[in-house]
Backbone as XML, in Angstrom:
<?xml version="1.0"?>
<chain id="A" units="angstrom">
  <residue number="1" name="UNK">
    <atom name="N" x="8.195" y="-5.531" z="-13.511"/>
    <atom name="CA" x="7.180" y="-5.886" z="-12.535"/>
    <atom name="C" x="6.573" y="-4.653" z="-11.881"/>
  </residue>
  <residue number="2" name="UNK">
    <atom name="N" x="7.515" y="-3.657" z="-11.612"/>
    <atom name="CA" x="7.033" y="-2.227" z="-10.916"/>
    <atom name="C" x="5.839" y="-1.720" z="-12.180"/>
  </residue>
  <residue number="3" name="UNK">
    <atom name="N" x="6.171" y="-1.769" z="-13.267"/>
    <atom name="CA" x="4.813" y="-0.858" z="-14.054"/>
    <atom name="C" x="4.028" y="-1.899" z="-14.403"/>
  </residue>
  <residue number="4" name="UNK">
    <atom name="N" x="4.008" y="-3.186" z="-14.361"/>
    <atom name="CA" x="2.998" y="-3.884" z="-14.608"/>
    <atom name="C" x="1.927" y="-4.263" z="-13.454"/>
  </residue>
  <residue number="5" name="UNK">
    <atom name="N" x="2.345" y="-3.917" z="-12.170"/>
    <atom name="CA" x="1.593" y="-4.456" z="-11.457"/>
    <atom name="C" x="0.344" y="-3.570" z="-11.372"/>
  </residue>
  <residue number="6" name="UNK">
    <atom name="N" x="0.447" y="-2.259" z="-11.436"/>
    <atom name="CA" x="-0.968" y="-1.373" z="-11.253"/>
    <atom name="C" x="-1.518" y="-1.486" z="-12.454"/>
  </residue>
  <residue number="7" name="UNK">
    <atom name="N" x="-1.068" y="-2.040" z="-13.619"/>
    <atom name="CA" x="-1.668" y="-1.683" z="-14.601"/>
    <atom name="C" x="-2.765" y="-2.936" z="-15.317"/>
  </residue>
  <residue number="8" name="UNK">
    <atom name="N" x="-3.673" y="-2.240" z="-15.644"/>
    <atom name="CA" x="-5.370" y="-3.089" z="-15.518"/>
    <atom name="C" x="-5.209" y="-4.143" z="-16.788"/>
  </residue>
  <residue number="9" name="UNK">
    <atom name="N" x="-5.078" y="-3.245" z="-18.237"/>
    <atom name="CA" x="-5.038" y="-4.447" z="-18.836"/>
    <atom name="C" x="-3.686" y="-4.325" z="-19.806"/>
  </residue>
  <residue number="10" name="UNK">
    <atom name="N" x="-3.462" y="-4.797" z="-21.156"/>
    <atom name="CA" x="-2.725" y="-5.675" z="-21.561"/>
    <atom name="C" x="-2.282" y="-4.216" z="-22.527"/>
  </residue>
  <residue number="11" name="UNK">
    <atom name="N" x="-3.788" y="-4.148" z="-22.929"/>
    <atom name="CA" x="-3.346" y="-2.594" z="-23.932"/>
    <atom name="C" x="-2.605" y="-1.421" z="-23.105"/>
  </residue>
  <residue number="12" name="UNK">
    <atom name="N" x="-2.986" y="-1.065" z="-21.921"/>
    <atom name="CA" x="-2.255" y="0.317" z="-21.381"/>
    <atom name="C" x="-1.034" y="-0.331" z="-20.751"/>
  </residue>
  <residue number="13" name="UNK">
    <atom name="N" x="-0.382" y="-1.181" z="-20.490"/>
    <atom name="CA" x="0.794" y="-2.246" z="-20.317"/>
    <atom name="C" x="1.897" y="-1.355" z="-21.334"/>
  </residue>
  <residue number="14" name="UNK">
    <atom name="N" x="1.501" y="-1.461" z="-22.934"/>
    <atom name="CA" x="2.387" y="-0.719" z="-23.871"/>
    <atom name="C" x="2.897" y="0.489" z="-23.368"/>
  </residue>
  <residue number="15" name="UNK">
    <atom name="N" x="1.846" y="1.670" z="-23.602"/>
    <atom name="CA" x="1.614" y="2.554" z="-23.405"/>
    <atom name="C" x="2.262" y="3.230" z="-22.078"/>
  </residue>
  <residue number="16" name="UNK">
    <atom name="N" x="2.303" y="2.502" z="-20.929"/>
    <atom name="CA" x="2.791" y="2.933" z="-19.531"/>
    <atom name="C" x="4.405" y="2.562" z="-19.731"/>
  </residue>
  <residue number="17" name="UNK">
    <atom name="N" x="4.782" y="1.610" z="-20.170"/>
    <atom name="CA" x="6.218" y="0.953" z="-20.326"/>
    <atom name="C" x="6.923" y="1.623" z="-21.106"/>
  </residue>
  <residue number="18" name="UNK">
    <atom name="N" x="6.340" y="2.545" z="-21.856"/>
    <atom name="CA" x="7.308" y="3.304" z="-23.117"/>
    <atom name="C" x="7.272" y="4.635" z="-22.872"/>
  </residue>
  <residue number="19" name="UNK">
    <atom name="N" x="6.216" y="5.225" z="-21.878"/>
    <atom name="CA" x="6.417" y="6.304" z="-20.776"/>
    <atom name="C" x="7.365" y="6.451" z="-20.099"/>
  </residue>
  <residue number="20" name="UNK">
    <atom name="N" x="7.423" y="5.029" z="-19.210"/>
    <atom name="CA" x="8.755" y="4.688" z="-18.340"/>
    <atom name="C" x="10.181" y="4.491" z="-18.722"/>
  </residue>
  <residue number="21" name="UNK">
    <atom name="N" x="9.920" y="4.122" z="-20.480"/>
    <atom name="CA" x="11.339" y="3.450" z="-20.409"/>
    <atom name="C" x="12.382" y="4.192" z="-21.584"/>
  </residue>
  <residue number="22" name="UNK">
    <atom name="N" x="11.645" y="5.192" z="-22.174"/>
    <atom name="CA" x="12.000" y="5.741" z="-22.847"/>
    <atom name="C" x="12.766" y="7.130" z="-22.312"/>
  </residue>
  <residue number="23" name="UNK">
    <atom name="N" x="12.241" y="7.651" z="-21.256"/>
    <atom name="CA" x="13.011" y="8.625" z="-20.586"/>
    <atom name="C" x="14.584" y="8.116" z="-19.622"/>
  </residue>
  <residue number="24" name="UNK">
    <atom name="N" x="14.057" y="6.625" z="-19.315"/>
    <atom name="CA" x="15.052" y="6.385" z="-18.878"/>
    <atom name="C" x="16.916" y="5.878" z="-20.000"/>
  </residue>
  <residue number="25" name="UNK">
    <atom name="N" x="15.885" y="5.496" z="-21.019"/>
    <atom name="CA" x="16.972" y="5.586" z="-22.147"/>
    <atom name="C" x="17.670" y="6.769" z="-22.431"/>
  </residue>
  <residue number="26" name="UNK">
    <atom name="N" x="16.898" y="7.926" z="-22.499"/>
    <atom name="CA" x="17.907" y="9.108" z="-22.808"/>
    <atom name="C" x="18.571" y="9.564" z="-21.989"/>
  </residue>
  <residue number="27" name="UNK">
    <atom name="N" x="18.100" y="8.932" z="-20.335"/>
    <atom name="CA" x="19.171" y="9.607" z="-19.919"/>
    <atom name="C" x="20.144" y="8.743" z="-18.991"/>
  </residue>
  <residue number="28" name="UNK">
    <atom name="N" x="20.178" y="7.560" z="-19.965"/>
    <atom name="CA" x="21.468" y="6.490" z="-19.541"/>
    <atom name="C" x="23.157" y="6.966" z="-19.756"/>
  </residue>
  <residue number="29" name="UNK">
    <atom name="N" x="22.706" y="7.872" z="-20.925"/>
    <atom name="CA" x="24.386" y="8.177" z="-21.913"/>
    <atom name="C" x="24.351" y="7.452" z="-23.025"/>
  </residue>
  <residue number="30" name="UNK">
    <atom name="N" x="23.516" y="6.341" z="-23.092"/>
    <atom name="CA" x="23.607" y="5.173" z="-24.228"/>
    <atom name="C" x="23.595" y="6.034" z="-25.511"/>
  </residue>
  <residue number="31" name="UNK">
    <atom name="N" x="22.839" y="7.041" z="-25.637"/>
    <atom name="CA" x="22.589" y="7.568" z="-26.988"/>
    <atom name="C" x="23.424" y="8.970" z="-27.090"/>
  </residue>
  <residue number="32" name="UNK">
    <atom name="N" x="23.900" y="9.674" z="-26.407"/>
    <atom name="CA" x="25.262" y="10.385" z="-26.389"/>
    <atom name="C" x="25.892" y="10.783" z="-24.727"/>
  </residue>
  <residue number="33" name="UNK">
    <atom name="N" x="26.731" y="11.479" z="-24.282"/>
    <atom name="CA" x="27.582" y="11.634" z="-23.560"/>
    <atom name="C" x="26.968" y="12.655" z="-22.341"/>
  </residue>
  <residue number="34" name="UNK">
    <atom name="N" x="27.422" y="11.856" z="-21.045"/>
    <atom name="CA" x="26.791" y="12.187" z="-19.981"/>
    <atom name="C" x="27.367" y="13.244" z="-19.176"/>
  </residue>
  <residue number="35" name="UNK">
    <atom name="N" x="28.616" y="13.503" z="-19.571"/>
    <atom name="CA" x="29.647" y="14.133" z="-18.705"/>
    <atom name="C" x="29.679" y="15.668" z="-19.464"/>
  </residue>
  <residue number="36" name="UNK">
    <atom name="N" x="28.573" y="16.275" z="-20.613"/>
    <atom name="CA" x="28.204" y="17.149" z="-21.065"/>
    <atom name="C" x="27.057" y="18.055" z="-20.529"/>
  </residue>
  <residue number="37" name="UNK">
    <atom name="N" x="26.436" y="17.138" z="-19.764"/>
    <atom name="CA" x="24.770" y="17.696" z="-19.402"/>
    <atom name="C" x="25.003" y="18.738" z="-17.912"/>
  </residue>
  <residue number="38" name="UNK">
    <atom name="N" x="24.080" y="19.260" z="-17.853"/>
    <atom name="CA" x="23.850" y="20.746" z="-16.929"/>
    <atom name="C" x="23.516" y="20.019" z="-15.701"/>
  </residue>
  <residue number="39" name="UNK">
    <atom name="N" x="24.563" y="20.150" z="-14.571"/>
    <atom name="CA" x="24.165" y="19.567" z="-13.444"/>
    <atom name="C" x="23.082" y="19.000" z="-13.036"/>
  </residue>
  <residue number="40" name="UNK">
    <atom name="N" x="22.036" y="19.793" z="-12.942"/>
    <atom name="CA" x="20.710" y="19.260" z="-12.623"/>
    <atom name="C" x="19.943" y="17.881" z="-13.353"/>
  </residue>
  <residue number="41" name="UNK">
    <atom name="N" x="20.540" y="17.694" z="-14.908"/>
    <atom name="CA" x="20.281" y="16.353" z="-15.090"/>
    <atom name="C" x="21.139" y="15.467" z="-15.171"/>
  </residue>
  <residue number="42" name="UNK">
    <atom name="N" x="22.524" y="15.960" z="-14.723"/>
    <atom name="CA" x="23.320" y="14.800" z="-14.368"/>
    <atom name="C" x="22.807" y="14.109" z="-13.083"/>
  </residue>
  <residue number="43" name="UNK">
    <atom name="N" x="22.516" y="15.000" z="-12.259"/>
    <atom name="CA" x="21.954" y="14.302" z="-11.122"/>
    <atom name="C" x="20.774" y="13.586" z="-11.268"/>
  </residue>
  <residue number="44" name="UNK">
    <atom name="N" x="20.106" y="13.820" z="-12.135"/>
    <atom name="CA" x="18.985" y="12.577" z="-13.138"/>
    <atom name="C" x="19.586" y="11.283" z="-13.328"/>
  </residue>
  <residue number="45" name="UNK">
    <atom name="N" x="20.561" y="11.945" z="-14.210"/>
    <atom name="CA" x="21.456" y="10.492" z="-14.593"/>
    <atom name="C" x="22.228" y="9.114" z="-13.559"/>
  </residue>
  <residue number="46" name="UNK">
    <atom name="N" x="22.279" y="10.411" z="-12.768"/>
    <atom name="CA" x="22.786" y="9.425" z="-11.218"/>
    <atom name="C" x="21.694" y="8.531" z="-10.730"/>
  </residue>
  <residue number="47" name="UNK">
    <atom name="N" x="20.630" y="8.901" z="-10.539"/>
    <atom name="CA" x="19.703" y="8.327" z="-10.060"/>
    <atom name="C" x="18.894" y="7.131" z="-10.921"/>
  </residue>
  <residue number="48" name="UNK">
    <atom name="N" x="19.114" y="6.863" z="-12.074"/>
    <atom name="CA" x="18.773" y="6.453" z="-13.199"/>
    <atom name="C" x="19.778" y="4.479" z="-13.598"/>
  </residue>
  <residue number="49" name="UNK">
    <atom name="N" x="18.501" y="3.882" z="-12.696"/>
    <atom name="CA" x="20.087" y="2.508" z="-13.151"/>
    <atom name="C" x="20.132" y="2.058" z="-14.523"/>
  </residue>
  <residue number="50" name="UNK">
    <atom name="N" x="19.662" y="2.457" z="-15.312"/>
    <atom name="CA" x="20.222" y="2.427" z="-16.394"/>
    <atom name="C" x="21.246" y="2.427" z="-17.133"/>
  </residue>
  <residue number="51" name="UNK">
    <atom name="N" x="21.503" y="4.160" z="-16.397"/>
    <atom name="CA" x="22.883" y="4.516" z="-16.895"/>
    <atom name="C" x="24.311" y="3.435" z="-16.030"/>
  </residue>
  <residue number="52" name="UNK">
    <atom name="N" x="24.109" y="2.805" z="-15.365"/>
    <atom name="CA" x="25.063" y="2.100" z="-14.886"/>
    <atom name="C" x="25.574" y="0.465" z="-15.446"/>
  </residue>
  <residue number="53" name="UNK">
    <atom name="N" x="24.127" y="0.194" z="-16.201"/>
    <atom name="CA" x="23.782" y="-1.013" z="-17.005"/>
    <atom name="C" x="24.445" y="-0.706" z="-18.213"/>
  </residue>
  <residue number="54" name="UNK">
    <atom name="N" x="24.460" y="0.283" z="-18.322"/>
    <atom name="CA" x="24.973" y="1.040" z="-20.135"/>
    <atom name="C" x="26.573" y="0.949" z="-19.305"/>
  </residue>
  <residue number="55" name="UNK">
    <atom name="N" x="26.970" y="1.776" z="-18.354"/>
    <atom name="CA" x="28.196" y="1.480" z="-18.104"/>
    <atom name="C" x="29.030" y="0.341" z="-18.049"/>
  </residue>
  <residue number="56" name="UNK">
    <atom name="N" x="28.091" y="-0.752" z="-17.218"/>
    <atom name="CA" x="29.000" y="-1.884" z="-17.211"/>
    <atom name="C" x="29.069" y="-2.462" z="-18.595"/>
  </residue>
  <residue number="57" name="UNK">
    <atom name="N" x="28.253" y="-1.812" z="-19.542"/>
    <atom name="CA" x="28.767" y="-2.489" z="-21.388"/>
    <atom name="C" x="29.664" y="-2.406" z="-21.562"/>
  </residue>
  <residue number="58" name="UNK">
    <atom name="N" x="29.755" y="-0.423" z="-21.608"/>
    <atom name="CA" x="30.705" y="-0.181" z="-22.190"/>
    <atom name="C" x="32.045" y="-0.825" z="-21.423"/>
  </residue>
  <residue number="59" name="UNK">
    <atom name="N" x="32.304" y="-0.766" z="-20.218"/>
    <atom name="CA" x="33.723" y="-1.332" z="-20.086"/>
    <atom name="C" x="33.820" y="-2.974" z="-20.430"/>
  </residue>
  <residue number="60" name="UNK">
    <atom name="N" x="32.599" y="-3.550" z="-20.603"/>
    <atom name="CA" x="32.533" y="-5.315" z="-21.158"/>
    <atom name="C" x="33.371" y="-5.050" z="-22.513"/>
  </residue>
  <residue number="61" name="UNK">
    <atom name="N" x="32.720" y="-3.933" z="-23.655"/>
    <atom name="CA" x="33.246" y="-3.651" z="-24.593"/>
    <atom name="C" x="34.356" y="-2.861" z="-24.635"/>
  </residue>
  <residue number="62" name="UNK">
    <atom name="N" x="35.566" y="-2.518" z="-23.883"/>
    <atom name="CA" x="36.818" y="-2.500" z="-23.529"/>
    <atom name="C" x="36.978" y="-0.758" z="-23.533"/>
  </residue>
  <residue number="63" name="UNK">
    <atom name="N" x="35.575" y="-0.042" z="-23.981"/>
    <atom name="CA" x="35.671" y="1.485" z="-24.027"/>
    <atom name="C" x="35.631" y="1.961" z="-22.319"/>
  </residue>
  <residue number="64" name="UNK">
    <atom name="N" x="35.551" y="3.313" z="-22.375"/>
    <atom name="CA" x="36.454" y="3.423" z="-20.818"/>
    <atom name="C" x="34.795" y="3.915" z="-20.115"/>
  </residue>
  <residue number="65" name="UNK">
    <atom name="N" x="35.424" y="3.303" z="-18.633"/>
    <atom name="CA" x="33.647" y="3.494" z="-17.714"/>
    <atom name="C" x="33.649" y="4.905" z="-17.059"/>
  </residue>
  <residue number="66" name="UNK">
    <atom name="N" x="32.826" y="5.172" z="-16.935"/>
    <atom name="CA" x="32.238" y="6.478" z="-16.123"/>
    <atom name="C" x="32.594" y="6.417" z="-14.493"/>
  </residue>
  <residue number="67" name="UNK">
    <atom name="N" x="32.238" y="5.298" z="-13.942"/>
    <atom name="CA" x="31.870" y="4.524" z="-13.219"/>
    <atom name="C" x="33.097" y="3.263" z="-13.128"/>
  </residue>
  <residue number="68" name="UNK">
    <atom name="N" x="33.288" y="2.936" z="-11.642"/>
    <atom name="CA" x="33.745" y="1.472" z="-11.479"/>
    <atom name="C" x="32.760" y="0.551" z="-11.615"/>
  </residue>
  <residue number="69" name="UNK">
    <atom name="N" x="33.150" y="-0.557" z="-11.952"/>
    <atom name="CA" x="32.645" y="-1.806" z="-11.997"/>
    <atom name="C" x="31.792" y="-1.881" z="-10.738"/>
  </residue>
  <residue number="70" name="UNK">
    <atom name="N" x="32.527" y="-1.869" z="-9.360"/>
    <atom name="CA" x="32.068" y="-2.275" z="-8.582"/>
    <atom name="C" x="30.747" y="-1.231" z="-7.961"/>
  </residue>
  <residue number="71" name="UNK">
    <atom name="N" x="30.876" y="-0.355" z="-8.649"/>
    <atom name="CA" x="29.907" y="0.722" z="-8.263"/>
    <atom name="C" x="28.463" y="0.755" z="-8.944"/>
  </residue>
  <residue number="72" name="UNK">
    <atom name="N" x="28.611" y="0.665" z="-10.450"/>
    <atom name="CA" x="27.547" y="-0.024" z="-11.357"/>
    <atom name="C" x="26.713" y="-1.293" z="-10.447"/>
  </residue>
  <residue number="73" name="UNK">
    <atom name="N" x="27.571" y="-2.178" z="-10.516"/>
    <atom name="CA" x="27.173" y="-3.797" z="-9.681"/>
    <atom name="C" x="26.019" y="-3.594" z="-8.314"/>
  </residue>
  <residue number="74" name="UNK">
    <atom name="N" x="26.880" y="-2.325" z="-7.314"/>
    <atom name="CA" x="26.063" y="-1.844" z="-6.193"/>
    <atom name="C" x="24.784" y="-1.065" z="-6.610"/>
  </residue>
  <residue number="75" name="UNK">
    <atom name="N" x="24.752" y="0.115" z="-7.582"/>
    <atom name="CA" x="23.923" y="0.877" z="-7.715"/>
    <atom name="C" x="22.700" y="-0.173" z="-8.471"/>
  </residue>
  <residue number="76" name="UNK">
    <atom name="N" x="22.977" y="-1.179" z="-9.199"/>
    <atom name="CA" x="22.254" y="-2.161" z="-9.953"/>
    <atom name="C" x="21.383" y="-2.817" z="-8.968"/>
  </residue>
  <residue number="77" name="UNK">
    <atom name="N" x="22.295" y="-3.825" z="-8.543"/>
    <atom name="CA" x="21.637" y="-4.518" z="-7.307"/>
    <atom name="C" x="20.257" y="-3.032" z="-6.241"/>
  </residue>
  <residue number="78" name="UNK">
    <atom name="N" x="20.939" y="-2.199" z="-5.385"/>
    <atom name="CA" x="20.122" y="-1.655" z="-4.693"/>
    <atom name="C" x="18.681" y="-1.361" z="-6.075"/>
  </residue>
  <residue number="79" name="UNK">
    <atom name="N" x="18.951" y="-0.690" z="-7.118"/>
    <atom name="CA" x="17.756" y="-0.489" z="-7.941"/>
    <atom name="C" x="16.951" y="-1.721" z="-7.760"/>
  </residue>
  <residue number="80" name="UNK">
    <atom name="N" x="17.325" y="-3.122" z="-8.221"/>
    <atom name="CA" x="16.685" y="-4.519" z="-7.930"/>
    <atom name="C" x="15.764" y="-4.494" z="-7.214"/>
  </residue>
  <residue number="81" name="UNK">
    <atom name="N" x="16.460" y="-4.728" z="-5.712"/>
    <atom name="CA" x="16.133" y="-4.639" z="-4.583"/>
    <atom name="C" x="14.714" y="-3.643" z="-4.368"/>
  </residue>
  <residue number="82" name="UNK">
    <atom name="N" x="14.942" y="-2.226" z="-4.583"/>
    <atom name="CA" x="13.480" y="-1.269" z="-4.501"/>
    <atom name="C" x="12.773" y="-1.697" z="-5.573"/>
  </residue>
  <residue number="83" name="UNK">
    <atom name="N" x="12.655" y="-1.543" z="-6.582"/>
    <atom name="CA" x="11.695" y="-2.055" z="-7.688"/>
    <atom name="C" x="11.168" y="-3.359" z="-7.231"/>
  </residue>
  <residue number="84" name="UNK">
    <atom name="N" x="11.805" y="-4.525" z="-6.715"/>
    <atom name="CA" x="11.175" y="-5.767" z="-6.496"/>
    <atom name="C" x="9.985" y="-5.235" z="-4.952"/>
  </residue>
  <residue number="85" name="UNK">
    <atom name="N" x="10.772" y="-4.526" z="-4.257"/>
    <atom name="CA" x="9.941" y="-4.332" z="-3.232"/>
    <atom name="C" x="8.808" y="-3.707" z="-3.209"/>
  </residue>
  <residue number="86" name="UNK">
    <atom name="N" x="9.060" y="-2.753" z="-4.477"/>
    <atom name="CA" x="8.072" y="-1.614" z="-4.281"/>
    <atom name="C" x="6.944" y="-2.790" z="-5.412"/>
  </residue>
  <residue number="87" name="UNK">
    <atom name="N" x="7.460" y="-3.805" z="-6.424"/>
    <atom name="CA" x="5.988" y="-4.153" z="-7.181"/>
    <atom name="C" x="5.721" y="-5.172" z="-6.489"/>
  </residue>
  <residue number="88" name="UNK">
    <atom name="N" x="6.249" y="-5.616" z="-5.185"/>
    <atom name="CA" x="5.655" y="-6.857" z="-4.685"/>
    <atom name="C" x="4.500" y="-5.879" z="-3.768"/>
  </residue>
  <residue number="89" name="UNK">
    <atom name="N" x="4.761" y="-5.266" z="-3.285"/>
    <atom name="CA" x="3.807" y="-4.236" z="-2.512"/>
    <atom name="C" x="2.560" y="-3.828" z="-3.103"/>
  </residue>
  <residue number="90" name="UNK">
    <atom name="N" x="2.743" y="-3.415" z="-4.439"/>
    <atom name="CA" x="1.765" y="-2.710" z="-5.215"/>
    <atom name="C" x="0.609" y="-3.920" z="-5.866"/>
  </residue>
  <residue number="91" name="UNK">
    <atom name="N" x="1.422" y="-5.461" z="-5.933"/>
    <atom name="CA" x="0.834" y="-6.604" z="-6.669"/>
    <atom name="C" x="-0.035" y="-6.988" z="-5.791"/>
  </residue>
  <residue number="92" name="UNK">
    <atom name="N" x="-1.379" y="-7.094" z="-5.959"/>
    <atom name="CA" x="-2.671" y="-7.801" z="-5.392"/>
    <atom name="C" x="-3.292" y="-9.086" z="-6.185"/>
  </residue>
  <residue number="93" name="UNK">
    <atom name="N" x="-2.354" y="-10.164" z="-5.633"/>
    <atom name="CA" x="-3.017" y="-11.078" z="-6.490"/>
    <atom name="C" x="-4.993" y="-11.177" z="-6.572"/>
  </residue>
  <residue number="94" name="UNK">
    <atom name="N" x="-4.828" y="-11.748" z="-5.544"/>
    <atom name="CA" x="-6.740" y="-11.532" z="-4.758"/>
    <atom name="C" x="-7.252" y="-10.674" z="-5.733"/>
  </residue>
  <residue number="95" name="UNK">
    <atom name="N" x="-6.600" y="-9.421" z="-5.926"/>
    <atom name="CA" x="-7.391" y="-8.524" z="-6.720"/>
    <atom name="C" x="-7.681" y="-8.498" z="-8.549"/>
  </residue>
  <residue number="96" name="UNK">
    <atom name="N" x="-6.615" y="-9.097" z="-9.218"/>
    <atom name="CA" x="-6.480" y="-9.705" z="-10.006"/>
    <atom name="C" x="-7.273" y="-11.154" z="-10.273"/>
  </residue>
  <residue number="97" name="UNK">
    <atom name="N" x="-7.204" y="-12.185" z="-9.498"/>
    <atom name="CA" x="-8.020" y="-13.157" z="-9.541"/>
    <atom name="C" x="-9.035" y="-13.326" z="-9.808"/>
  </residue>
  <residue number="98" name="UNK">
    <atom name="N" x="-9.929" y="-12.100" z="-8.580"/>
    <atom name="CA" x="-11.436" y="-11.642" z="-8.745"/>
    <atom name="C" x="-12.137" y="-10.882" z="-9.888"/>
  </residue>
  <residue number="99" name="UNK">
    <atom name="N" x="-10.934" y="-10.051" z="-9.926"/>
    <atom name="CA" x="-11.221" y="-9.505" z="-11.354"/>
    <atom name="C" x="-11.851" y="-10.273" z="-12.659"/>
  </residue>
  <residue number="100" name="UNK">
    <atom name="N" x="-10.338" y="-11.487" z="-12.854"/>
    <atom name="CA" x="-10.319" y="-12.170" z="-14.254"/>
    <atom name="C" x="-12.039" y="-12.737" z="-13.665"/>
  </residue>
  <residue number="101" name="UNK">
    <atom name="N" x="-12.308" y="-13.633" z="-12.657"/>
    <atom name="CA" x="-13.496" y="-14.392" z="-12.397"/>
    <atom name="C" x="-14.784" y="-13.347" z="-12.522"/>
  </residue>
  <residue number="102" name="UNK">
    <atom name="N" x="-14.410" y="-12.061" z="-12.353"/>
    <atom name="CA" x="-15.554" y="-11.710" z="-12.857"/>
    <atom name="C" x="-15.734" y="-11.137" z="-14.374"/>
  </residue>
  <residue number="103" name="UNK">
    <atom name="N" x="-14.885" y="-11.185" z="-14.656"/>
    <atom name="CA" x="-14.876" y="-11.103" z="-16.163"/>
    <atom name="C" x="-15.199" y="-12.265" z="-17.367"/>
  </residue>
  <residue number="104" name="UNK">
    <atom name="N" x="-14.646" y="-13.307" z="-16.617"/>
    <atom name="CA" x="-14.823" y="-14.430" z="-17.313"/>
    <atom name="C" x="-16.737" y="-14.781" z="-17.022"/>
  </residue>
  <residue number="105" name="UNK">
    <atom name="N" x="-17.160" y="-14.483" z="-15.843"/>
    <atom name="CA" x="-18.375" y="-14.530" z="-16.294"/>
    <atom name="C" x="-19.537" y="-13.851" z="-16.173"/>
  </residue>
  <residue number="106" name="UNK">
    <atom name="N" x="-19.160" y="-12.737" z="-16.584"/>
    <atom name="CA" x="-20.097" y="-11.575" z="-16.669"/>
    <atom name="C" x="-20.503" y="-11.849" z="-18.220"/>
  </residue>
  <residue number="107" name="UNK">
    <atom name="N" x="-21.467" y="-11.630" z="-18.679"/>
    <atom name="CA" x="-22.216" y="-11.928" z="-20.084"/>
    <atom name="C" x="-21.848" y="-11.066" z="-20.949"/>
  </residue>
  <residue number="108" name="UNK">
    <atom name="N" x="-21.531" y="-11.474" z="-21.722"/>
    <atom name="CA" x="-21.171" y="-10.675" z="-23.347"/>
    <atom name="C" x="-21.974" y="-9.801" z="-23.628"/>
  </residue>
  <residue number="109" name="UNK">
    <atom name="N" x="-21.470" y="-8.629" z="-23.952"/>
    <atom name="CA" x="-22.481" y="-7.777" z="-24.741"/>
    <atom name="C" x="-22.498" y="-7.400" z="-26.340"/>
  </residue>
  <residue number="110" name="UNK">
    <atom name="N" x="-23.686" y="-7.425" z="-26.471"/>
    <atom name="CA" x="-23.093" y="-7.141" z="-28.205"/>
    <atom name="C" x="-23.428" y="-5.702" z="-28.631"/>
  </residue>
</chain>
């Protein structure tokens, strides 16, 4: 909801989401080991709820967590929480509405 709400149409939707979500994949741990990286992007990684979503797998899948359970669960939830706040903020329905209505009837061009 956070990158969809500023974004105008359907095509730059792709494009913005794989900006966003692809950096956050590499630096979950999902694709190798977090407890290797140079301080400065571990502290990336901290900040990153991703990497806590990848954590609570791995201990679902019985391999050992980085992280407690109950700490993943907190850092998850608070991420929720700002992202919902920050795209309810950014979402203009009104502005959207007016939009589609003037699109829908503004005249075709060929």
């Amino acid at each position: 909801l956070l990158v969809a709400a500023p974004v105008r149409s359907v095509e730059n939707f792709a494009a913005v989401v794989n900006v966003v979500l692809f950096p956050l994949l590499f630096l979950s741990g999902a694709l190798y080991p977090t407890s290797t990286m140079p301080a400065w992007l571990y502290a990336a990684v901290r900040l990153n709820p991703v990497t806590y979503a990848v954590d609570l797998m791995r201990g679902a899948l019985g391999q050992p967590m980085e992280f407690s359970a109950a700490t993943s669960l907190a850092a998850l939830g608070v991420a929720i929480v700002v992202a919902f706040t920050a795209a309810a903020a950014l979402f203009d329905p009104e502005l959207r509405l007016s939009r589609a209505g003037r699109e829908a009837t503004a005249p075709k061009r060929r």
